[in-house]
C-alpha positions as CSV (number, residue, x, y, z in Angstrom):
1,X,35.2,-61.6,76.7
2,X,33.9,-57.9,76.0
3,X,30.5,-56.9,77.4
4,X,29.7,-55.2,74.4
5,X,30.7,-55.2,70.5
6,X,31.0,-52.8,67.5
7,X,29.1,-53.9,64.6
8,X,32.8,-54.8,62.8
9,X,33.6,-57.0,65.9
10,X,30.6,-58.6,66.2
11,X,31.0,-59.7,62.4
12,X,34.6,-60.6,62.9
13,X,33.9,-62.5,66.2
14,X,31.0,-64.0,64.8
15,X,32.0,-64.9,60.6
16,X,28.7,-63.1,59.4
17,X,29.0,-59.9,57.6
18,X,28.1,-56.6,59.2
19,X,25.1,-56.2,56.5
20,X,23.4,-59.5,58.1
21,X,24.1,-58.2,61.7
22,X,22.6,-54.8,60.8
23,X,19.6,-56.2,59.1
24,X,19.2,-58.7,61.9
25,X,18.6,-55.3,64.5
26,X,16.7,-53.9,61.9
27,X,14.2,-56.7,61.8
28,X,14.2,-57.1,65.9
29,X,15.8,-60.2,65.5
30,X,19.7,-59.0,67.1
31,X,19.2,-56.4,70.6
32,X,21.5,-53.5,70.0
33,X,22.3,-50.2,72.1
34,X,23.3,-46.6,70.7
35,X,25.6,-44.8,72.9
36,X,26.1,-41.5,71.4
37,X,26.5,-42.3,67.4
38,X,28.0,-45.6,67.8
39,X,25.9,-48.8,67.7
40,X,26.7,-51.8,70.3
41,X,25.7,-55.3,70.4
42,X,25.7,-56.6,74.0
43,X,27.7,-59.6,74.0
44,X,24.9,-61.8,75.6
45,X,22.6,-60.8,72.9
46,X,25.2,-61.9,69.8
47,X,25.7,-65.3,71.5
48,X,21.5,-65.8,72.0
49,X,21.3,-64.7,67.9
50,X,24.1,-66.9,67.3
51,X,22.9,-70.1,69.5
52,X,19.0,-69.7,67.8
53,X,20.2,-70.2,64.6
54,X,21.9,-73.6,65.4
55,X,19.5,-76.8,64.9
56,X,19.8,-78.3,68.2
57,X,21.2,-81.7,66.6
58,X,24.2,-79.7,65.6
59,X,24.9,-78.3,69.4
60,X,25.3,-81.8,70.5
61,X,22.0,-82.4,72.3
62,X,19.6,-84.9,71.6
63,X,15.8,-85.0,70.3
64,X,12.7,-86.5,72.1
């Protein structure tokens, strides 16, 4: 697994477009680092955007 991704990876790796990844570190929502003029998405931060947006019913765990 990479420590960090480029916006296209992080859309490939991930099946949402790079216009919802960019608007997601635009609204706070996705942590991102520039290095130089490249953006990079840590890898811990695209699973943690990824795993918040599944309903916990879906990730296998149950309710109270």
């Amino acid at each position: 697994m990479a420590i960090t991704y480029s916006l296209a990876k992080a859309a490939e790796e991930s099946g949402l477009s790079q216009r919802t990844l960019r608007y997601a570190i635009e609204r706070g929502e996705l942590a991102s680092v520039r290095v130089g003029r490249r953006r990079l998405i840590p890898a811990g931060a695209l699973q943690k955007f990824l795993l918040r947006e599944i309903p916990r019913a879906e990730m296998g765990e149950e309710g109270e």
